[in-house]
C-alpha positions, 0 to 999 in steps of 0.5 A: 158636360162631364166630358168637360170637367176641370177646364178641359178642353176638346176639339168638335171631333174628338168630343164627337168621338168620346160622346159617339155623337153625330156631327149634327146632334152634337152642334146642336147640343153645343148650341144649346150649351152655349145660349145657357152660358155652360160652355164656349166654343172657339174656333180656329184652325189647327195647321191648314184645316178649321177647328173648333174646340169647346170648354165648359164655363164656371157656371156650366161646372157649377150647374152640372155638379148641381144635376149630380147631386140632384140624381144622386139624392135621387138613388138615395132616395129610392134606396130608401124606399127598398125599391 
């Protein structure tokens, strides 16, 4: 997700690339992105070969920014207790 901020869009293998992903882990990830509304995935082609590309949704945005501030009220949290 946080490689998808502000409606940028990747293609599969260059999401792969930047997550140092395999091909399988992150088709299933994608699915499981997908099924929760947080991204769309597009497929095409991009001269003669097959592509898909993926950008997050506004409400997979919203979620992620939720999961941030979530952990860092969390560090926050554990900075207080002097651990």
């Amino acid at each position: 997700m946080a490689s998808l901020s502000d409606g940028v869009e990747l293609d599969f293998a260059t999401l792969a690339d930047v997550l140092q992903a395999s091909d399988s882990a992150l088709s299933k990830a994608i699915t499981h992105l997908q099924d929760a509304g947080y991204v769309r995935a597009r497929k095409g082609q991009a001269g003669s070969r097959p592509r898909t590309w993926v950008r997050s949704t506004t409400e997979g945005r919203r979620a992620f920014d939720a999961h941030l501030s979530a952990l860092r009220e969390i560090v926050e949290l554990g900075g207080r207790s002097g651990l």
